[in-house]
N, C-alpha and C positions, 0 to 999 in steps of 0.2 A: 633371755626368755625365748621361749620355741612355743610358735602354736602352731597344734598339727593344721593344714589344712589337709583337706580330701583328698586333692593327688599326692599329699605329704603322707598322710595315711595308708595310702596303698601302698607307699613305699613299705611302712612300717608291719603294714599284714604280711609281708612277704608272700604271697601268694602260693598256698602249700598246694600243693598238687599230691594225688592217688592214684594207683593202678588196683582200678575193678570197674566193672560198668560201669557208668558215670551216670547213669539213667536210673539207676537204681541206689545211689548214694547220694545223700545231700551232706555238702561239706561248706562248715561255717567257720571263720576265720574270728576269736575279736583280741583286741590287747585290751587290758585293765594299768593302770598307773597303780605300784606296790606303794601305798605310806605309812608308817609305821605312827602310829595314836600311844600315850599313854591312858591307861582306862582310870577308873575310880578309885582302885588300889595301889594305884602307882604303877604296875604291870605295865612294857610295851608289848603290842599288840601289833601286827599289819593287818590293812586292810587293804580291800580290795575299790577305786575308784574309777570315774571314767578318764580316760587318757584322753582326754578333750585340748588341756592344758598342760605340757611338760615343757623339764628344762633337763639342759645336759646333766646328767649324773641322776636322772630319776630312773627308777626302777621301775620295770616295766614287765607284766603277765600276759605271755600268747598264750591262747587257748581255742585249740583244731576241736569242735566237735564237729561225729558224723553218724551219723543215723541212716536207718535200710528204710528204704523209700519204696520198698520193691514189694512183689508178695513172695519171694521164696526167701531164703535163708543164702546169705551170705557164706560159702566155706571155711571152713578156719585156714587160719593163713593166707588169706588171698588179700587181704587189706594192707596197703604198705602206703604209708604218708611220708612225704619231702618235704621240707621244709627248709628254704635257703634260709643264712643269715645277713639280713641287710647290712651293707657296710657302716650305718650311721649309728646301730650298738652292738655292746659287745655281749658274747654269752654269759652267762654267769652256772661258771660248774656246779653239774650235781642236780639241775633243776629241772632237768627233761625227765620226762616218766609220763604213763598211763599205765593204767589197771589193765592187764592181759597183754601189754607192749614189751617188744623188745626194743630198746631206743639204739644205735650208731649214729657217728657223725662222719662227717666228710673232711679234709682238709685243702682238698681238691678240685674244688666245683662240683663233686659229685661225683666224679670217677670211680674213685675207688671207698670204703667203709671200714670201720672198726670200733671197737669200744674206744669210751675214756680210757686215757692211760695207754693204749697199745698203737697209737698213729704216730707214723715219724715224717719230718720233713726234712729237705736238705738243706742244709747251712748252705750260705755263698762260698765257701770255702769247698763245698761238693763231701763235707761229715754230715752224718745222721745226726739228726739229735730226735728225743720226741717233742712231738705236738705241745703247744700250748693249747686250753683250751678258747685265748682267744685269736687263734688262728682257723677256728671251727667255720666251713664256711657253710655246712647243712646240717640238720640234721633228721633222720630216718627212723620213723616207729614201726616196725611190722608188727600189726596186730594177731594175735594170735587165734582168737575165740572165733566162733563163726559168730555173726550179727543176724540174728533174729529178724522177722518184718516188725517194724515199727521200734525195732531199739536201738538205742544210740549209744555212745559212747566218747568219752574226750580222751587228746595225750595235749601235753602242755610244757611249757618253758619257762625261764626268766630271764631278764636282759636289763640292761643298764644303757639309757642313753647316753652316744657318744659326747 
């Protein structure tokens, strides 16, 4: 059994970082613990919990909202979130998105970018091969839309503890 503690937590927020005024955007980090419920009909169902209490192999929901804190309007395209992947889980493909985002990952510390599917690493052998995606080590939404004063917006992930 794993309990987060606080500095254990910051590990897990991975600390996403933005490029636009920072004076004029508030940016909110939280994780949710994914559990899947069966309901009254026998249906499974996921829900969403607090990540207070996890254990290796729980699934786990980041979610970056950011909101214009400012009074002018944010330009379209000028919002770009990073997003490292903490080594202690692994990504789980397919689960990165926002509404107006474009998502890439990194496999590189952030070097360089690409979609799922088109990042390659070198074998120790010095061949290409492609990326796994848990060899993902960031990953990057550029928001498209401009952000209005006073409106927010989320991009979001999933991950599986190590």
């Amino acid at each position: 059994m794993i309990r987060i503690k606080r500095a254990w937590l910051m590990v897990l927020l991975a600390a996403a970082s933005a490029a636009w005024p920072q004076e004029r955007v508030s940016l909110v980090t939280s994780v949710e613990k994914v559990d899947t419920v069966v309901d009254e009909q026998g249906e499974q169902q996921q829900v969403l919990r607090s990540a207070e209490r996890v254990f290796p192999g729980d699934e786990l929901r980041y979610t970056i909202t950011f909101s214009n804190e400012g009074e002018d309007p944010i330009q379209s395209g000028t919002i770009v979130i990073v997003n490292p992947i903490p080594a202690a889980i692994a990504y789980l493909p397919g689960t990165a998105g926002g509404t107006g985002a474009e998502v890439s990952y990194s496999v590189d510390g952030g070097e360089s970018w690409g979609a799922a599917g088109t990042l390659v690493m070198m074998g120790p052998d010095g061949s290409r091969r492609s990326a796994d995606p848990d060899a993902y080590t960031h990953i990057r939404w550029a928001y498209r839309p401009a952000l209005e004063p006073g409106q927010e917006s989320s991009v979001s992930f999933r991950a599986r503890l190590r």
